[in-house]
C-alpha positions in Angstrom: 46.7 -6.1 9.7 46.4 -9.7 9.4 43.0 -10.0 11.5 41.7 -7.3 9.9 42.4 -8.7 6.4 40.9 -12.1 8.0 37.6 -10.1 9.6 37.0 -7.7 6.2 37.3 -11.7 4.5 34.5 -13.0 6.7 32.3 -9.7 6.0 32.9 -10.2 2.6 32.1 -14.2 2.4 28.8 -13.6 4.3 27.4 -10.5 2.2 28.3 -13.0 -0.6 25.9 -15.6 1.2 23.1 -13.6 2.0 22.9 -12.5 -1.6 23.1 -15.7 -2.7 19.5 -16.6 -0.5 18.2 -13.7 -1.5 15.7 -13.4 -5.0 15.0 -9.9 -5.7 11.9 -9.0 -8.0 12.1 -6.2 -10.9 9.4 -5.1 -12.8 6.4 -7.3 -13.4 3.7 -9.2 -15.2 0.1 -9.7 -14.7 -0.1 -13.1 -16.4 3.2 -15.2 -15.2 3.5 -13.3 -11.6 -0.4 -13.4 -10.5 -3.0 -15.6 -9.6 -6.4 -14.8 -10.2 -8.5 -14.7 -6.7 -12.2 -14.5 -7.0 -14.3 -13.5 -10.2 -13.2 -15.6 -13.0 -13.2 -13.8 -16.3 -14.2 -10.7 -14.8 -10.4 -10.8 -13.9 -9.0 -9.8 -17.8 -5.4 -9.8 -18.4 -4.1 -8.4 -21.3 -1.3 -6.8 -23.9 0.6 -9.9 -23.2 0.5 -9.5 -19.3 1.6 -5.4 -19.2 -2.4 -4.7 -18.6 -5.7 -6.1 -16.7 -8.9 -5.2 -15.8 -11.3 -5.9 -12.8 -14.9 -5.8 -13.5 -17.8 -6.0 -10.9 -21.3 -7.0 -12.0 -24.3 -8.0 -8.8 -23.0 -11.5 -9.1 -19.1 -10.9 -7.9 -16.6 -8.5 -7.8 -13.1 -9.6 -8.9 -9.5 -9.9 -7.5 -6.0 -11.1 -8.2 -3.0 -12.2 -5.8 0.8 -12.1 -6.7 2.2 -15.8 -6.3 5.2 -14.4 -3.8 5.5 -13.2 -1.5 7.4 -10.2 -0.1 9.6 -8.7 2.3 9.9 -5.3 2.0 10.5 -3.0 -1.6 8.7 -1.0 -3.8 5.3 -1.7 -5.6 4.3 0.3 -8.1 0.9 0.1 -9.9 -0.7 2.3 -12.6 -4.7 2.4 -12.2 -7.4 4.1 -13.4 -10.8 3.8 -11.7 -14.2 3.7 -12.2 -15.9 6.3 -14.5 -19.7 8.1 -13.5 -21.5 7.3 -10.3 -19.3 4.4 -8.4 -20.8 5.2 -5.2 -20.3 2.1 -3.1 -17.1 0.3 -5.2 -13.8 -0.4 -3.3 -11.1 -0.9 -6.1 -8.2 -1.8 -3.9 -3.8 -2.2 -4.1 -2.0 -3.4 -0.8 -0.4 -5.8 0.2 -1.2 -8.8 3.1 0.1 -11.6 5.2 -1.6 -14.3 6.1 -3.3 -15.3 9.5 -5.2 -13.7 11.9 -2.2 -11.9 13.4 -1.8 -10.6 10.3 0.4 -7.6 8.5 -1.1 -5.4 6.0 -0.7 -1.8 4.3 -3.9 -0.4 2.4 -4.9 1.9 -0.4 -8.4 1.8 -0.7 -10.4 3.7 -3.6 -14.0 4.4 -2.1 -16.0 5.5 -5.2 -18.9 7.7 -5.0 -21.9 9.8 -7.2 -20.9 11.1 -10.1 -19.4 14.7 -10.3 -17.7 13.8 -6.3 -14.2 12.8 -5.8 -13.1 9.4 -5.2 -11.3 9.3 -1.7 -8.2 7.4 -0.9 -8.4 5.2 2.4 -5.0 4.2 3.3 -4.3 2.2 6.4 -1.9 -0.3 8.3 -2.1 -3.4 10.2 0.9 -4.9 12.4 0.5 -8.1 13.6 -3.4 -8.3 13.6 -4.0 -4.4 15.0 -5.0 -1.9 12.7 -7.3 1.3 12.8 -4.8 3.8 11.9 -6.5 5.2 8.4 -5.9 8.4 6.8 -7.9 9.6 4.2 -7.2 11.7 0.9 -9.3 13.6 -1.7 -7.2 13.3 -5.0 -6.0 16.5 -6.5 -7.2 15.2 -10.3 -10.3 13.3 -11.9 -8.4 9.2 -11.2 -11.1 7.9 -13.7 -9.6 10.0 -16.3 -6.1 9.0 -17.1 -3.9 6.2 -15.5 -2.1 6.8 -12.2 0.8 5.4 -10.4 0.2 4.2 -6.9 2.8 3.1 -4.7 4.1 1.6 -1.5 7.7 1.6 -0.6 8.1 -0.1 2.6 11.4 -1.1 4.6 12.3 -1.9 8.6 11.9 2.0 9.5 9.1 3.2 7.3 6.4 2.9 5.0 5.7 5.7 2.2 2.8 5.9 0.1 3.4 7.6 -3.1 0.8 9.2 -5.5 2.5 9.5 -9.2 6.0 9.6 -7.2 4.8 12.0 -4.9 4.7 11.0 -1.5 1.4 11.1 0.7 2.3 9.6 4.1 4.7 8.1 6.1 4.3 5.3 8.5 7.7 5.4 11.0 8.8 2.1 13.0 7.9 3.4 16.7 7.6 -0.1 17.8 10.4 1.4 20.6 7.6 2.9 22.2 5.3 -0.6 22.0 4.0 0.2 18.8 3.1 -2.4 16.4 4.7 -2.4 13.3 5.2 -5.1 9.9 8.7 -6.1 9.9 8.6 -9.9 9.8 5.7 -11.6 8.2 6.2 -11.8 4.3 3.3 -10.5 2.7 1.8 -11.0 -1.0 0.2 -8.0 -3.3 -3.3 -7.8 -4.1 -5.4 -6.0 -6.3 -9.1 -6.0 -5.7 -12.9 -4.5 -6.9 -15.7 -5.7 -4.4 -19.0 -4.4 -3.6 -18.5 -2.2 0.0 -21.4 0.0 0.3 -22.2 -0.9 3.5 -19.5 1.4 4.5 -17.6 2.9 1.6 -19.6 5.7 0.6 -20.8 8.1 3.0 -20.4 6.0 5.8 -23.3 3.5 3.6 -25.6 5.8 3.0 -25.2 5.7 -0.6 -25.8 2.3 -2.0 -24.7 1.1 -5.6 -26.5 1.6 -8.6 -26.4 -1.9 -10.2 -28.3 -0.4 -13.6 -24.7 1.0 -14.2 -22.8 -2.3 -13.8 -20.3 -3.8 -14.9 -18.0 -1.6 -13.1 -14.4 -2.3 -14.5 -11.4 -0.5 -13.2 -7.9 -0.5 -15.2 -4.8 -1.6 -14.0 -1.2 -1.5 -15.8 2.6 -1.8 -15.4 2.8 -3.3 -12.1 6.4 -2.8 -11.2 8.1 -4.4 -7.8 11.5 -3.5 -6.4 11.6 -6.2 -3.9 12.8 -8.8 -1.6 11.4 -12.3 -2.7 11.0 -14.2 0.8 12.0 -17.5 1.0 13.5 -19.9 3.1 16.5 -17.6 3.5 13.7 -14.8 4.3 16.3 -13.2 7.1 18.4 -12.0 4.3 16.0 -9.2 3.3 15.8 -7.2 6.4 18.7 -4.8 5.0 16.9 -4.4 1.8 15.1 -1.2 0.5 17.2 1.6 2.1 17.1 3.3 5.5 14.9 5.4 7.7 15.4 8.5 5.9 15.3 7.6 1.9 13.1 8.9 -0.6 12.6 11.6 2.2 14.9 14.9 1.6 14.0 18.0 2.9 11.9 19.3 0.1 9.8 16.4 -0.1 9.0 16.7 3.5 7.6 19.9 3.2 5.3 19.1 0.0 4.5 16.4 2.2 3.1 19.1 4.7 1.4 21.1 2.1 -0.7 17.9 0.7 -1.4 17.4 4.5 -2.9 20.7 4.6 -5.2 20.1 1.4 -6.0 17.1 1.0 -6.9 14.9 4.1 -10.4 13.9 4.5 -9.6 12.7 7.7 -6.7 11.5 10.0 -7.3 8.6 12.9 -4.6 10.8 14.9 -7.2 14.1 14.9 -9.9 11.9 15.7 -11.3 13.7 19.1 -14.4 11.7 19.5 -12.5 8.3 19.0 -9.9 9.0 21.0 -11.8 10.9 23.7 -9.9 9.4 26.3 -6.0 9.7 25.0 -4.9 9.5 21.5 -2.6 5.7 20.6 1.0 6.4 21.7 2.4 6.2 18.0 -0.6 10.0 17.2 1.5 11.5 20.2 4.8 10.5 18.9 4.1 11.8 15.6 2.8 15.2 17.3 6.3 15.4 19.4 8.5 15.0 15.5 6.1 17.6 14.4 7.0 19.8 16.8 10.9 19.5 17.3 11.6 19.3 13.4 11.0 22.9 13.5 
């Protein structure tokens, strides 16, 4: 009894340290927990930090970095996007490390004419390698109302969320040699820049610079997460396990939204893959299969 009381003391004394080295992050501000990138005043924070826009004119887009950085949480931002033709715009939210073997996790907004649906790009890198993008058409108008966009990421998983509603999951298969960010600290960004050599129809549809400025709206940036510091260790329990935020009824909407709304998938990609889809598009194909 007496080790045991000694051993449950120790377990005690260092879940007392590694909250001590650990800063978490709730909620958010625009004004006292960013720092504006590139475009000057086009970056426009507002309502006391709560709100901000990016405008994009022919001269420079706009962009704004968070001054910590992260590992692992959940980031929550409400945006509303370009109105009328934005063919060739990428406003962006995601999150990056820094160097060339860098960590990353995307959502991309690729505008496009007027009266066509803005498609959501969203992507991973681990440790410098990325190409694994799936693409969404949005089930409403995003330019008409505010929307909440968000990545929850921990160890085991990544979800991305569309007004709580999750979109895709990214599992940890780095047991079978694949890639995935569980160490480098990464900061949040939110971007506009001009991308139509690619964004829209693959750059055939270039902006229309008689409808600039383009300004998209951002508000209520909320983060649930791990501040990484010198003790940055201490936040590899945070954020839950493999399996939360993922219930059996969620999995199956998750299926339906699948079934709707993906413009395309880098794991259905026959002609890129012509000779043997990445190990992680076979994994995912063997879950599909044996969760039936």
């Amino acid at each position: 009894n007496q080790i045991n009381m000694a051993s449950s003391y120790v377990l005690f004394m260092l879940s007392l340290s590694c909250l001590a080295s650990t800063t978490i992050a709730l909620g958010g501000n625009f004004n006292t927990d960013f720092n504006i990138l590139f475009g000057d005043s086009r970056a426009n924070i507002q309502d006391g930090g709560s709100s901000m826009s990016l405008a994009m004119d022919k001269s420079s887009g706009s962009g704004i970095a968070t001054k910590n950085e992260y590992l692992f949480g959940r980031f929550d931002m409400q945006i509303k996007l370009i109105p009328g033709n934005s063919a060739g715009t990428v406003t962006t939210f995601y999150l990056s490390s820094q160097g060339p073997n860098h960590d990353e996790i995307d959502l991309e907004f690729l505008g496009n004419l007027s009266g066509d649906p803005y498609i959501l790009s969203t992507n991973y890198y681990a440790n410098g390698t990325g190409g694994r993008e799936m693409q969404f058409y949005l089930w409403f108008d995003p330019t008409q109302d505010f929307h909440t966009y968000s990545i929850d990421w921990n160890t085991q998983r990544i979800i991305i969320l569309v007004d709580n509603t999750p979109i895709r999951v990214m599992h940890n298969r780095e047991s079978i040699r694949v890639p995935f960010p569980t160490s480098q600290p990464m900061k949040i960004y939110a971007t506009l820049w001009n991308g139509d050599f690619w964004a829209t129809r693959g750059g055939k549809v270039k902006i229309d610079w008689s409808k600039a400025p383009f300004i998209s709206g951002f508000r209520n940036f909320n983060a649930n997460a791990c501040i990484a510091g010198p003790g940055a260790s201490s936040c590899m329990g945070f954020n839950g396990g493999r399996n939360k935020g993922l219930d059996a009824q969620i999995r199956k909407h998750l299926k339906e939204i699948h079934s709707r709304w993906v413009v395309y998938d880098y794991c259905r990609d026959f002609i890129r893959f012509a000779h043997g889809f990445p190990h992680d598009c076979r994994k995912n194909k063997q879950t599909l299969v044996t969760s039936h």
